[in-house]
N, C-alpha and C positions, 0 to 999 in steps of 0.2 A: 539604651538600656537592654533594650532585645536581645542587641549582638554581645553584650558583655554577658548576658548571664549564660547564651550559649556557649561561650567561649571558656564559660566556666564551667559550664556542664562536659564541656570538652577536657577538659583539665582533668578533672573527677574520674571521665572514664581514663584517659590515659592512664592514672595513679593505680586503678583497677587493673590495668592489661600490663603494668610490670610487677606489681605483684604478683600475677598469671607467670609473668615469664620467669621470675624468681622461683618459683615453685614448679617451674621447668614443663606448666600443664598448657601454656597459650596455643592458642590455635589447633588444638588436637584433629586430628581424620581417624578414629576409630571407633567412630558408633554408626551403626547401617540400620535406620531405618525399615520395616517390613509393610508399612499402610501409609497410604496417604489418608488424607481428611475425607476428603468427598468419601474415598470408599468406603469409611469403616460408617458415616454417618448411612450413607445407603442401602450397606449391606445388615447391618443392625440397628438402623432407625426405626424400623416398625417390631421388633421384637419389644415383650412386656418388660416392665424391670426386674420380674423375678425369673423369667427367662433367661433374661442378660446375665443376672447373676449365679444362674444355673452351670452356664454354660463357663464362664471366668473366663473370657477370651483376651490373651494375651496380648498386646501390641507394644511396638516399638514407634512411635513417632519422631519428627524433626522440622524444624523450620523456623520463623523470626518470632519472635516474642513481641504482641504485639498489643497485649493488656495483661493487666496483673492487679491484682485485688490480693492485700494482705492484711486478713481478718483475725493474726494471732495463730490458735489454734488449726485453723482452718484455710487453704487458702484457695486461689483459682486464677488459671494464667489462662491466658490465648495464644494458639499455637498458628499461626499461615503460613500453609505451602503452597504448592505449585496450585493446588485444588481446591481449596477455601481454607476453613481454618476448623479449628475442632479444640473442646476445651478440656483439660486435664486438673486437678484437684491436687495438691501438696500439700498434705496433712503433717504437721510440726512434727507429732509421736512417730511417726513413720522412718524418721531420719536419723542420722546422729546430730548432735547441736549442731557439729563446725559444719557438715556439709547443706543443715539447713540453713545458717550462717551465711553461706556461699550465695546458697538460693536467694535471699533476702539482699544477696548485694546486685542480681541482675538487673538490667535497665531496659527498658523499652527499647526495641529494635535488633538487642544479642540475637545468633543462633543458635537454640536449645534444641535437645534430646531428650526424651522422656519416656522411659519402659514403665509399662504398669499392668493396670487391668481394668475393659472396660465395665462403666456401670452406668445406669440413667440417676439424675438429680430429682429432685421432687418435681420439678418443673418438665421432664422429661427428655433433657438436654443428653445426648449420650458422650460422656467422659471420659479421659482416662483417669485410674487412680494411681496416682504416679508411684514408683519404687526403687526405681533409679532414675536420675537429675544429672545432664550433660550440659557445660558450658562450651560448646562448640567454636562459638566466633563473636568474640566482644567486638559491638559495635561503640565506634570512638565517636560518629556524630547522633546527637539525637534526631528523633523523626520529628516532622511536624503534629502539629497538635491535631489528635484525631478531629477532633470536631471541624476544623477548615482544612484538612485535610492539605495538599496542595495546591491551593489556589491562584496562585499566580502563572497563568498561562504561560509566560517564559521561559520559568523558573520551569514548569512541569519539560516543556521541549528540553530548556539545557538539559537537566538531571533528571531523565526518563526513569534511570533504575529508581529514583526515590518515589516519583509516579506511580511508577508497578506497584510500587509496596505498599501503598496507601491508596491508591484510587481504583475500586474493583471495574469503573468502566472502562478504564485504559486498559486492563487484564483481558476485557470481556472482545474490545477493537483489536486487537491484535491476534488473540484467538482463532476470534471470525475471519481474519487476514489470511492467516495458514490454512485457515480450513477453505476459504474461496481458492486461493492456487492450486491447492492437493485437486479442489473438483473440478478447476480448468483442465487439468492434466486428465483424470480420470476420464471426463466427459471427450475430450480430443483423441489420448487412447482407444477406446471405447468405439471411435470415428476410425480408426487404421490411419492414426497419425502418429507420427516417430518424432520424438521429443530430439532436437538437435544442441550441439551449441560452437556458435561461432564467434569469431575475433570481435575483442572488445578494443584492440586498438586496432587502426586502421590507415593507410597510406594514403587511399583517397577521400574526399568528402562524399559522401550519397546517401542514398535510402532516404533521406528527407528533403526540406528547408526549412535549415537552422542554423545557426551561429554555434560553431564546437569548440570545444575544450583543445588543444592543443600541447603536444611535451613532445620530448625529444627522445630518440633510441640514440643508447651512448654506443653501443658495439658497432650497429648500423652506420653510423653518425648520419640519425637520418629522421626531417619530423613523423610524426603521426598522430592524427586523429584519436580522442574519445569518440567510440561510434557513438551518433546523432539516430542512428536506427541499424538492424541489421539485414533489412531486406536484401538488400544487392546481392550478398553471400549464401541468404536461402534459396532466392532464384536461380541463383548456380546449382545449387543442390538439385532442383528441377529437372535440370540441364542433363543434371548426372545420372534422372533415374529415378529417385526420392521424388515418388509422387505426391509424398503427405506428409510436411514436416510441418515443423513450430518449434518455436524458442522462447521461454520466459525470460527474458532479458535485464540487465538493467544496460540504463543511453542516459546519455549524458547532452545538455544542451546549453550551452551559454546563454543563461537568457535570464529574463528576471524570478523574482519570486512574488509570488499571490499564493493567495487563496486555494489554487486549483493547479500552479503551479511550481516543481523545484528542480533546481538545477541536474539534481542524478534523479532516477525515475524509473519503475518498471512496466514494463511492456509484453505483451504478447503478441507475437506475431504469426500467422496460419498461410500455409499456402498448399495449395491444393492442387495439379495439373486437371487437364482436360476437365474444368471447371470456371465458372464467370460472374459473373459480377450478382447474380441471381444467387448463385448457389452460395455468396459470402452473406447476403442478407439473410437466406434461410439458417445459416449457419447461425451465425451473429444471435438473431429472434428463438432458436432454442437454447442458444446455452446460456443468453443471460435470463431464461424461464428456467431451466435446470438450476439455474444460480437462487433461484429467490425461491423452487420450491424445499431446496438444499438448506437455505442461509435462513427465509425468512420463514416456512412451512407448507409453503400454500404463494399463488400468484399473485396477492395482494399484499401490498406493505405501504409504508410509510417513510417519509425523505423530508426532514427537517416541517413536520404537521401536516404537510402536503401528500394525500394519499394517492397509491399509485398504483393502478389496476395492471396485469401483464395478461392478462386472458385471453383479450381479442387480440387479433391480427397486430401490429404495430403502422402505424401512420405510414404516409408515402408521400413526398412533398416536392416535385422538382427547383432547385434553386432558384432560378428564374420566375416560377411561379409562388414561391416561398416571400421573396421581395413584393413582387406586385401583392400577394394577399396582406402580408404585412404592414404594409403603407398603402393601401387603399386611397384611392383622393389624392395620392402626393404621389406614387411614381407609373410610370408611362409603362406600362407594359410593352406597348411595340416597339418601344426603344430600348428595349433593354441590352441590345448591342453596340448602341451608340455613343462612341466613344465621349464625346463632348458634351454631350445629354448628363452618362454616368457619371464623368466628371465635374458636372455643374451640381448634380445630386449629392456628390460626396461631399463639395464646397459649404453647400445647404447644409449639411448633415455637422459639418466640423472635424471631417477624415480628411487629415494630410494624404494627398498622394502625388506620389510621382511622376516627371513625364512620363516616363518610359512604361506606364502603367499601360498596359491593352486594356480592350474592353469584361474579359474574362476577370483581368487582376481589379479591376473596380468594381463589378459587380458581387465580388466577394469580399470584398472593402466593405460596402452596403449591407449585404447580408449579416455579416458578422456585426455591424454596430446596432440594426435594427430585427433582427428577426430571432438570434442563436437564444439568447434568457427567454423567449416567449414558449420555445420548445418546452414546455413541461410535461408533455405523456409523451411515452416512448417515439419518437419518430426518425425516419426514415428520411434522410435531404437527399437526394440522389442530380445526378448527371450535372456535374461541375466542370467545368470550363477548364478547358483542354490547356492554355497556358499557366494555371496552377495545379497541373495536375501530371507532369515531367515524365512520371512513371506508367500513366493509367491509358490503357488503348482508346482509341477511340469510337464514337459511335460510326456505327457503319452509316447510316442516315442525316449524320450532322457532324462533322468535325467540330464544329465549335465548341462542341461538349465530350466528354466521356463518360464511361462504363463504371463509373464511380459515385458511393454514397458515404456518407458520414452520418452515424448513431447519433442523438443526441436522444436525453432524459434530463428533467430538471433545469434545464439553461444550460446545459454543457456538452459539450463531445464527448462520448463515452469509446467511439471506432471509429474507423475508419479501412474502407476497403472499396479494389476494384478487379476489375479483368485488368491482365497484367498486359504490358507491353512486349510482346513478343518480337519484333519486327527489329532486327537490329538497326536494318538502316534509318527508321523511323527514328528509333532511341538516339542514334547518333546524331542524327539533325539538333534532338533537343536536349542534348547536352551540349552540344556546340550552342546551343541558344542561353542555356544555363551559365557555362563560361562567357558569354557576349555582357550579360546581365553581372558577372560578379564584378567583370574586368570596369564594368561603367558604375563598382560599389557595391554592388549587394552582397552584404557580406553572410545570407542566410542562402546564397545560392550554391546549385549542387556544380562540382568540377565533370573534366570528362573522367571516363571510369574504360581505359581500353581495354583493359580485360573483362568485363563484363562484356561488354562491345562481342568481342570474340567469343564468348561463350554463346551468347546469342547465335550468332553466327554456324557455330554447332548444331542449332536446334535446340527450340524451347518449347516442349508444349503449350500449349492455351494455357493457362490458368486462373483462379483466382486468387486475389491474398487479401486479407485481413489483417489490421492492427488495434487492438483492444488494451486501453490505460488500467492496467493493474490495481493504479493506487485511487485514482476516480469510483470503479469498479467495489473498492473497497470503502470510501465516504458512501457511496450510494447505499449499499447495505449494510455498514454501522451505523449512517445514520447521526453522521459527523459533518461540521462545516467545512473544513479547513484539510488540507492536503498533508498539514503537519499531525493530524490526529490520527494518519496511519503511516508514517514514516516514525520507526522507533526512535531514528535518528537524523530531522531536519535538518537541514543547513540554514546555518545560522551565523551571526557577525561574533569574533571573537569575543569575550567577557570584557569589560575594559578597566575594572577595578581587580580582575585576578578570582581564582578559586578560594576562598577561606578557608 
């Protein structure tokens, strides 16, 4: 019964929009706006009403129609733009019949124009009094019923634009979205870093371990890679001189979807010369403090009721002792490099692993099943084991580890950063070991990369680099569950009964 009477309200408008085109007025572009909402509420919200009608300040408004009260004589629409909404007054005497006529035939969701003049209601609402009435752009589907607004979480992913129009907190997460990137950027400028950008396809696999996207160069006849990250190619920039880039990116990863993850993704990535794994956590611990004094006002906020202080220092946890703290009573501290130990623990645990698994690739098997959701205050997991970790140099005091740490807040990884690997013949070792691992199936392992190889080769300063989840970054400070509630546009399974 739902769908019939929409379909009938569908109908209704149509009959509407060819009359419009009979009278040769549909779809007009010649009424230009001079105010948005917010400002004129802003700017003459606290003047009196005989002030406001002192002054008879003219304006031009535009945008969806998004209530309408017709009292006869008297009537009152609601206008939303880009800035909230702002209400205007259509008094019958004011018009000719046919074009109040008109007015009486718009529907919830048109785009109207409205020139008038403001004035406040009894209620102290600031209005406009309308004097001229533009039908801009008949809309043919009606909105959902204000009161449940868009509720079907789906439904909101497929048809964002219908979202936007009706639900102010998706307007309010997205907002917040653009305005966190603008101050990644500022805060990194700011630092004497140069904003770069590199290939988003790519010949070789690197910069992570992931499973990539895949398509074909027709002129080349030749495959390439969705870049899985852009590292490889800023570390060249290194190479070149560019002591202080970064890339907002988007990467693309073949891999599943949750909660926290989707298949395209955006990223930032920092790399700094003569700089180390030190100077990325200092990094890191200021700008996502510049981020919440920016986003949320102040160092304290809140993350799905759970509050979260950024004031002190942030945590510091080495993996290794991250496990034993977290399983107290249940795992062996001195054996945390014992292959068969690890392995018997992961069995315990109910983590599939592989032969070919070293002792480094199991104990972050471990880690990640028992320790990564307990991270709830900001911390710090550092010196990760040197066979997950392809890219990152190693300690000088321990090979088995590296000069690497991973952010987490809330249960999740928020970064990732280390001292870079500079050592070309190092790096080639462990890309030949990379290749050894994809040739035996792994299909998230990195290929070799021989022109990086040779760039290296060249000479690379020291450095460090940073990679920080844009869209994580962004649930954290909206204040969102779900990784689709800042992506405008999730990836999603096609419809399978079709658009209506």
């Amino acid at each position: 019964m739902v769908q019939e009477d929409e379909h009938r309200l569908i109908r209704e408008r149509r009959n509407k929009l060819e009359a419009l085109r009979e009278q040769g007025v549909a779809y007009p572009n010649d009424f230009r706006r001079n105010a948005l909402s917010s400002e004129i509420v802003s700017t003459y919200g606290e003047l009196s009403t005989e002030a406001l009608a002192e002054r008879a300040i003219e304006v031009k408004v535009a945008g969806r129609l998004m209530a309408k009260r017709l009292m006869g004589k008297t009537n009152f629409i609601k206008i939303q733009d880009s800035s909230g909404q702002i209400q205007a007054m259509v008094g019958r005497d004011n018009f000719d019949p046919e074009i109040f006529k008109v007015f009486k035939s718009w529907d919830i969701g048109d785009i109207v124009g409205v020139s008038g003049t403001l004035f406040k209601t009894r209620t102290g609402e600031v209005t406009v009094d309308a004097r001229e009435l533009h039908l801009i752009t008949k809309s043919l589907r009606p909105l959902p019923e204000k009161f449940h607004g868009l509720s079907d979480q789906e439904l909101r992913y497929r048809q964002r634009y219908v979202d936007l129009i009706m639900n102010e907190d998706s307007r309010r997460v997205f907002v917040l979205r653009t305005q966190l990137v603008n101050h990644v950027r500022q805060f990194l400028n700011a630092h004497g870093f140069m904003e770069v950008e590199t290939p988003m396809m790519q010949p070789i696999l690197g910069g992570a371990n992931a499973r990539p996207f895949v398509t074909h160069h027709n002129a080349l006849d030749m495959p390439l890679y969705l870049r899985i990250a852009p590292e490889l190619y800023l570390k060249r920039l290194t190479v070149g001189g560019f002591e202080r880039v970064y890339e907002v990116n988007r990467s693309f990863r073949n891999e599943g979807l949750s909660t926290r993850h989707n298949p395209e993704f955006t990223m930032l990535e920092v790399y700094q010369s003569f700089a180390d794994c030190e100077d990325m956590i200092t990094l890191t611990e200021n700008l996502v403090r510049s981020l919440a004094l920016q986003l949320w006002g102040g160092e304290t906020g809140t993350y799905q009721e759970q509050a979260l202080d950024l004031r002190s220092p942030f945590a510091r946890l080495g993996v290794e002792k991250a496990v034993a703290q977290f399983n107290a009573g249940q795992f062996d501290a001195a054996r945390s490099r014992d292959v068969d130990y690890l392995r018997g623990v992961c069995e315990g645990l109910g983590i599939p692993v592989d032969k070919r698994y070293g002792a480094g690739k199991l104990l972050i098997e471990i880690f990640e099943k028992t320790v990564e959701e307990n991270l709830t205050a900001p911390t710090f997991i550092t010196d990760y084991p040197t066979e997950v970790s392809p890219l990152s140099r190693c300690k000088d005091d321990d090979p088995f580890l590296t000069d690497r740490f991973e952010f987490f807040m809330c249960g999740r990884e928020l970064a990732n950063g280390f001292s870079e690997l500079n050592d070309p013949e190092d790096q080639a070792e462990r890309f030949r070991a990379q290749c050894a691992n994809k040739e035996a199936g792994d299909s998230e392992a990195m290929e070799y990369d021989a022109d990086y190889i040779r760039a290296l080769e060249y000479g690379m300063p020291p450095a460090g680099g940073l990679g920080v989840g844009i869209d994580r970054l962004a649930m954290l400070f909206a204040d969102v569950p779900s990784i689709r509630d800042v992506l405008l546009f999730p990836h999603m399974r096609p419809e399978t009964d079709g658009a209506d």
